[in-house]
ROVOGU-407593 format. One line per 4 residues: number of its first residue (from 1); their letters; for each residue x, y, z of C-alpha. Coordinates in pm, 1 decimal. Example, Ala and Ser with C-alpha at 12.3 -4.5 7.8 and 13.67 -1.06 7.14 Angstrom:
REM residues 2
1 = as = 1230.0/-450.0/780.0; 1367.0/-106.0/714.0
This chain:
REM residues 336
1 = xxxx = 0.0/0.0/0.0; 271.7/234.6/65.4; 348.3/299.9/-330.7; -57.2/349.2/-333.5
5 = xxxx = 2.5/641.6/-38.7; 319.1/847.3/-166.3; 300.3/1161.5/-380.4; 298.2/1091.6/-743.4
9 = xxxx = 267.3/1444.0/-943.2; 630.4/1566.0/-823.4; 463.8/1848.3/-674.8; 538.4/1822.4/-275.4
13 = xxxx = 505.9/2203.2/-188.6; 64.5/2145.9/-150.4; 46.6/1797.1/18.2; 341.6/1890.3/271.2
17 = xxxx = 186.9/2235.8/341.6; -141.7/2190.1/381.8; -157.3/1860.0/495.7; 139.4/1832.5/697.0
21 = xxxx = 292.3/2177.8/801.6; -18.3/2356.5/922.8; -152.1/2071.5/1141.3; 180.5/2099.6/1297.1
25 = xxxx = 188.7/2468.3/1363.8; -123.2/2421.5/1454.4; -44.6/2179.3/1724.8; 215.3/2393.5/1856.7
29 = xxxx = -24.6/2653.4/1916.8; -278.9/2461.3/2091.3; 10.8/2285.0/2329.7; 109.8/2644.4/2415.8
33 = xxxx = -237.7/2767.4/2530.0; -333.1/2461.0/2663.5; -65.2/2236.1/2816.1; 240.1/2469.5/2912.4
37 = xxxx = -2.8/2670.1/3180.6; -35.4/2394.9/3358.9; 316.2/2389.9/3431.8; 374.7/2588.0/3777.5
41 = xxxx = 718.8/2747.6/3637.9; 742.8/3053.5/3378.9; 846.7/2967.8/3031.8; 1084.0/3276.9/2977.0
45 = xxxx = 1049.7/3114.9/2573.6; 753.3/3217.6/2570.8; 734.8/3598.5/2652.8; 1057.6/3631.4/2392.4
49 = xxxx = 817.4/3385.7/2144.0; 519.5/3659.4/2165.0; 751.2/3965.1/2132.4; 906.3/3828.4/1811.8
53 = xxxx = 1242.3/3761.6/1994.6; 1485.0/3658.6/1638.0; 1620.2/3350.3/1846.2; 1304.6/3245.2/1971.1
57 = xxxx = 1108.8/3241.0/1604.2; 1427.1/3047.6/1507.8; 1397.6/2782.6/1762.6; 996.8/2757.1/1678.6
61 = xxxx = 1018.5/2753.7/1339.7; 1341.9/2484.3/1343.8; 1108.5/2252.8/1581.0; 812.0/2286.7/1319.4
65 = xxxx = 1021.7/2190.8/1023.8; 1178.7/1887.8/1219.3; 823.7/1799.4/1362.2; 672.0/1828.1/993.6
69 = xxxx = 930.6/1672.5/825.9; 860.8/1356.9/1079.6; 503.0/1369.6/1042.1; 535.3/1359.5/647.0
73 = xxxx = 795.3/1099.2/638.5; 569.8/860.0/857.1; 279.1/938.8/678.9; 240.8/548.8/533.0
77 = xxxx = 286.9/415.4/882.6; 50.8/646.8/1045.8; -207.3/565.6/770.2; -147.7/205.8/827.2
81 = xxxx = -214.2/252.4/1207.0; -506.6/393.2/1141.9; -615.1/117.7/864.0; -548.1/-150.0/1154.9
85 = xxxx = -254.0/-336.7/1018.9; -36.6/-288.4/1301.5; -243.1/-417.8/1622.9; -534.5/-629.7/1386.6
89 = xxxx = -389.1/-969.3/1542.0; -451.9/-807.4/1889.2; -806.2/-909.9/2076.7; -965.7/-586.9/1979.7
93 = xxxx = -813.6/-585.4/1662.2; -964.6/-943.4/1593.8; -1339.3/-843.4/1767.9; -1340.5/-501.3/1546.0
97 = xxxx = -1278.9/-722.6/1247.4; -1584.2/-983.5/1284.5; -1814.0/-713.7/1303.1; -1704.2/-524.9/1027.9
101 = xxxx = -1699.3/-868.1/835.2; -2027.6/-883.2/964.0; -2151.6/-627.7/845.9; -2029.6/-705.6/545.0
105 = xxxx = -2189.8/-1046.9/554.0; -2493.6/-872.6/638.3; -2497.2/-626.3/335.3; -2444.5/-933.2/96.6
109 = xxxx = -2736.4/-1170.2/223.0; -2958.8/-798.8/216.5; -2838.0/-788.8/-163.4; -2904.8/-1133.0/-264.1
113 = xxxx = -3270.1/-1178.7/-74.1; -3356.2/-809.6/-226.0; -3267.3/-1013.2/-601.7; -3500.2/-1236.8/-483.5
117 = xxxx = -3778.6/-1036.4/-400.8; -3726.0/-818.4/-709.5; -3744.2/-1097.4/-966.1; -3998.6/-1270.2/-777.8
121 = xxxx = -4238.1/-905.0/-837.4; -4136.0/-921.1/-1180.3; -4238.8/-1250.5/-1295.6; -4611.1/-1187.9/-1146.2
125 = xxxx = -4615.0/-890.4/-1374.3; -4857.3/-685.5/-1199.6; -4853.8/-327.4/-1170.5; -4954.0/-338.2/-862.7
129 = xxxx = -4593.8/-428.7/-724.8; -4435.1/-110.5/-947.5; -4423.7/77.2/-614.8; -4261.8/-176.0/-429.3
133 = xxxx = -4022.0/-292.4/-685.7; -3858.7/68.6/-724.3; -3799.2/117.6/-366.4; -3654.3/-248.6/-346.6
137 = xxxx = -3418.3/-126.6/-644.5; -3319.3/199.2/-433.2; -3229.0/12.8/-146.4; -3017.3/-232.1/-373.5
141 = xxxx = -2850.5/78.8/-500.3; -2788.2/193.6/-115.0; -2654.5/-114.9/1.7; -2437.5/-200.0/-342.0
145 = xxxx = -2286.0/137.8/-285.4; -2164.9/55.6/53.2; -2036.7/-287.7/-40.9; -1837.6/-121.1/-308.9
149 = xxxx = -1730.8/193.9/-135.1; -1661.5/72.6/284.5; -1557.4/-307.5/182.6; -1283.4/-473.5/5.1
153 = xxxx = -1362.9/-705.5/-250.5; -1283.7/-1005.0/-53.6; -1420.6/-1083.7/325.8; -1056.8/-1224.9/376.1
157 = xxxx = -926.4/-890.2/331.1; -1176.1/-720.1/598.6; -956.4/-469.7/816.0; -997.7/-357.8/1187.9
161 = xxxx = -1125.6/0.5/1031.3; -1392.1/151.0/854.9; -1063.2/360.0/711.2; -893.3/46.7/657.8
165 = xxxx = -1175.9/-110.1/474.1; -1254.1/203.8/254.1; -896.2/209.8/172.4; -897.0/-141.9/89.7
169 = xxxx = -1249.9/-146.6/-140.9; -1065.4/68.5/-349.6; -687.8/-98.2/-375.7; -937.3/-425.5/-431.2
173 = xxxx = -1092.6/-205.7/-755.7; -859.6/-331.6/-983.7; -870.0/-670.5/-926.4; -1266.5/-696.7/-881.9
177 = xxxx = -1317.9/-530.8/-1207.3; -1009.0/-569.0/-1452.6; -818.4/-868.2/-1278.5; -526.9/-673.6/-1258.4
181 = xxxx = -313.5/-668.6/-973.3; -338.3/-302.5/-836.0; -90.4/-284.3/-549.8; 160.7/-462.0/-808.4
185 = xxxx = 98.8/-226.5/-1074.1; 31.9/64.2/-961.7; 404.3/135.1/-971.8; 394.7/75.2/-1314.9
189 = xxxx = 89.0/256.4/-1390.7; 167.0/567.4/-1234.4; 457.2/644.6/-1498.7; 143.3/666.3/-1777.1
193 = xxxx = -95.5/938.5/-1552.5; -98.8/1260.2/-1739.3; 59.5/1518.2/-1484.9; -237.4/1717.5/-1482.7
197 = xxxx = -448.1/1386.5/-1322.5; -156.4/1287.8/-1100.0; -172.7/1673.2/-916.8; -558.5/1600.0/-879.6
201 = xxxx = -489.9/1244.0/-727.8; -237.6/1416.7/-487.7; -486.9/1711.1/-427.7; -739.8/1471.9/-367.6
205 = xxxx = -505.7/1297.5/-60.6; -413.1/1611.6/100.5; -723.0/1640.3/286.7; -682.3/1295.6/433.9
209 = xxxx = -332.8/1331.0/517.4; -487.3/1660.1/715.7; -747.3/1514.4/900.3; -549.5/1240.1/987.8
213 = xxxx = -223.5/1432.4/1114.3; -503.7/1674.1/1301.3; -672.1/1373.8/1442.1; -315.0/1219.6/1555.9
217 = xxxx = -175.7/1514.9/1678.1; -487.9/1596.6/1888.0; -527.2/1261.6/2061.5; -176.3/1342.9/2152.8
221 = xxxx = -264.4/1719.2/2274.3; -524.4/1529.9/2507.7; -241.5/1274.7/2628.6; -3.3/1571.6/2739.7
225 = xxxx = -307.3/1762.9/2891.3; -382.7/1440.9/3073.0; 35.5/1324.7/3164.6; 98.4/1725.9/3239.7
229 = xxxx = -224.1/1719.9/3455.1; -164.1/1493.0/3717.0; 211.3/1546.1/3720.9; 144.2/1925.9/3857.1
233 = xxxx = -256.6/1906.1/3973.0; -172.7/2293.4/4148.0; -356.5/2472.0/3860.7; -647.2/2174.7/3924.9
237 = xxxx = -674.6/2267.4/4293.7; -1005.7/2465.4/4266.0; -1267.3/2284.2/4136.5; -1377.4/2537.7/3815.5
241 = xxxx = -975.7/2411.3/3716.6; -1080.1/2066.7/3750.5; -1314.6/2093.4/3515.9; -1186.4/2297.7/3215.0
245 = xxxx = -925.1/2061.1/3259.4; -1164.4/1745.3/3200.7; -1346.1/1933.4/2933.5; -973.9/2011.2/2784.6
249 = xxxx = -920.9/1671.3/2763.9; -1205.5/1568.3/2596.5; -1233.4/1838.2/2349.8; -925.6/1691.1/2187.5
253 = xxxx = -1045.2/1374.0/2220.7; -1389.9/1428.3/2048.6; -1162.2/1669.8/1800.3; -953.4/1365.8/1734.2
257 = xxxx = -1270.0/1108.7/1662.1; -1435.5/1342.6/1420.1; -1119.9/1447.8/1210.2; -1092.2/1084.6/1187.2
261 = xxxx = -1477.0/1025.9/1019.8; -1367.3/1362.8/812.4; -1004.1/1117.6/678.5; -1304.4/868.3/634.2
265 = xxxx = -1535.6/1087.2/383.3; -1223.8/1243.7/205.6; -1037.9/907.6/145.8; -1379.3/779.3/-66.2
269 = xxxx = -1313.1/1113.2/-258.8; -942.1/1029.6/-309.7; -1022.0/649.7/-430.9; -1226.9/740.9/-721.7
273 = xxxx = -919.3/893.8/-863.1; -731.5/633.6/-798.2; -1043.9/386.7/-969.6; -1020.2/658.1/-1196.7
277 = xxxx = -619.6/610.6/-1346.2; -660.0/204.3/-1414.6; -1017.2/313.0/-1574.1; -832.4/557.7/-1782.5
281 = xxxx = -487.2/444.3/-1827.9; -470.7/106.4/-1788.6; -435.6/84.8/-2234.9; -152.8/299.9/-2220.3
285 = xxxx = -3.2/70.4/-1934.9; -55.7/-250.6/-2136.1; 132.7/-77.2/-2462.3; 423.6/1.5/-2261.1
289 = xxxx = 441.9/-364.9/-2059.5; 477.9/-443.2/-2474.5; 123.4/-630.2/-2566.4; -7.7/-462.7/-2862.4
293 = xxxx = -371.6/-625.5/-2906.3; -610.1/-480.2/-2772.6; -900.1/-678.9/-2577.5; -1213.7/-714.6/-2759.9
297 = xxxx = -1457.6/-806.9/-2462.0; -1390.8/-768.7/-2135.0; -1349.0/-1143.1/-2037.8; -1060.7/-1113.7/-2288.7
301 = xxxx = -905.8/-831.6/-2111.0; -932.3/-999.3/-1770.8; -780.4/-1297.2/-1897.8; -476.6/-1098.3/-2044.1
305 = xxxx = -442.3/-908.7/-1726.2; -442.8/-1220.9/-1536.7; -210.8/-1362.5/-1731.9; 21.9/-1059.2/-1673.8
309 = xxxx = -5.2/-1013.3/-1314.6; 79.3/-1450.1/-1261.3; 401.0/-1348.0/-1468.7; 482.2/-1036.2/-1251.9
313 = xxxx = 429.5/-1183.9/-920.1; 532.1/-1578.4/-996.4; 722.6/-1560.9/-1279.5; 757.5/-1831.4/-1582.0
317 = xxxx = 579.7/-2147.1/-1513.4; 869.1/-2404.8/-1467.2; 715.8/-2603.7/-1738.1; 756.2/-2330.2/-2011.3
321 = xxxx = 1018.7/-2313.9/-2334.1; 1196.3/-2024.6/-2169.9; 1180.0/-2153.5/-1771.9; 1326.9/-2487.3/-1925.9
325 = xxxx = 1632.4/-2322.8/-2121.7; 1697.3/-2069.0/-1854.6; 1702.8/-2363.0/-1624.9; 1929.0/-2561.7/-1861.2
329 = xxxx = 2189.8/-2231.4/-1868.1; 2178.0/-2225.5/-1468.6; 2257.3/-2581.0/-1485.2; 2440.1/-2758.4/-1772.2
333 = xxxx = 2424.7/-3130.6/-1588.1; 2074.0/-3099.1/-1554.6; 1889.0/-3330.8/-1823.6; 1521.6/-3329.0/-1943.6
């Protein structure tokens, strides 16, 4: 996934300031109003921060560029946090993944009794059922839409996440529709985007890595609140502190979970242009792997495709002309 997740217009200046760089300034803010008060000594940095002091805009701006810089280079393994790959073998991990798969289940057996129902109405031919029928065929159009948009392609490849399994319905795309491997050639493919559609697929991520990097960097705002808190509890001592305090905490924390449905919404926008490059490149990709037919039908295409991604991943089949001379070169004794 991590060649799915990095930049691929050249253009780093957007993504990194917008999505990186101001939830990081903003971050620094919010720990200065919020978390260094509760500290009972004077933070001379401060007072030399608001009047402009030249060495203390130096210091702020060095620790925003090394903070930023951190963020943006772990953007893949925060994203994969958030997906679930890193703790789905732990118990929650596991419990979070049978109900999303479900729901997924669920969503299937709705589709398939809904067929049902639907042809059922239709072969009684009355007019009668016209009603019914057309709000059974919206509510197949709700629920295909979710098992296309929040589910991969495969209940094997369920995640802990609803982020995880968005992300994953549309890395599945590929496969599902084309038969092409999509992780595998994505590297490949990318070299074919026009640069004016690769800029709109990075546009299109910024958001997400925003909401994300606001929703990590918040749940850690609440953390320090929390750790800083109890460490020095004299700013707590009256009960009105107490309470901004608690309310503190779980502003960030609320701030945190709904930045986190926001990475949810924007990461559906962001995998339609990703759908979008195999839909509209994937001829130009097949020219430059070398095949110059072009598919007639679309079983004929998904057969080619399937053909190429075996060769990519697995190689030759060891039964082949050129597996059997290449394995004759490696070894001269060998006989047929």
């Amino acid at each position: 996934m991590e060649n799915i997740l990095s930049s691929i217009s050249g253009q780093f200046s957007k993504p990194l300031i917008l999505g990186t760089l101001l939830p990081v300034v903003l971050f620094l803010i919010l720990g200065m109003i919020f978390v260094v008060p509760l500290f009972p000594y004077d933070w001379q940095f401060l007072r030399q921060l608001v009047a402009l002091d030249p060495q203390a805009v130096v210091v702020f701006t060095f620790v925003t560029v090394v903070l930023s810089g951190l963020l943006y280079s772990f953007n893949d393994a925060i994203t994969r946090f958030y997906q679930g790959y890193i703790w789905q073998h732990t118990w929650i991990g596991k419990w979070k993944m049978s109900r999303h798969k479900s729901r997924f289940e669920a969503a299937e057996s709705l589709m398939e009794r809904t067929l049902i129902l639907r042809n059922e109405l239709k072969r009684r031919d009355s007019k009668g059922y016209a009603e019914l029928i057309e709000r059974i065929e919206d509510k197949r159009t709700e629920v295909g839409l979710k098992i296309n948009n929040e589910f991969p392609h495969y209940p094997y490849l369920v995640l802990p996440t609803r982020l995880g399994n968005v992300l994953r319905s549309f890395e599945s795309y590929p496969e599902s529709r084309y038969n092409m491997a999509g992780v595998t050639l994505w590297s490949r493919l990318k070299g074919k985007i026009d640069k004016e559609y690769a800029t709109a697929i990075d546009d299109a991520k910024t958001p997400l890595d925003f909401a994300l990097n606001v929703s990590l960097l918040s749940i850690m705002l609440a953390f320090a609140i929390l750790v800083v808190g109890l460490l020095y509890p004299i700013p707590l001592a009256s009960g009105r502190g107490g309470v901004w305090w608690g309310l503190e905490i779980l502003f960030f924390i609320l701030l945190s979970y709904f930045t986190y449905l926001l990475a949810i919404s924007q990461t559906r926008e962001w995998g339609n242009m990703f759908k979008g490059a195999f839909d509209l490149y994937r001829g130009e990709l097949l020219k430059q792997l070398g095949y110059q037919q072009t598919p007639t039908s679309m079983d004929e295409e998904r057969a080619l495709w399937g053909s190429i991604r075996r060769q990519i991943i697995y190689g030759d089949p060891p039964r082949t002309p050129w597996a059997e001379k290449r394995r004759r070169k490696l070894c001269p004794s060998t006989r047929p």
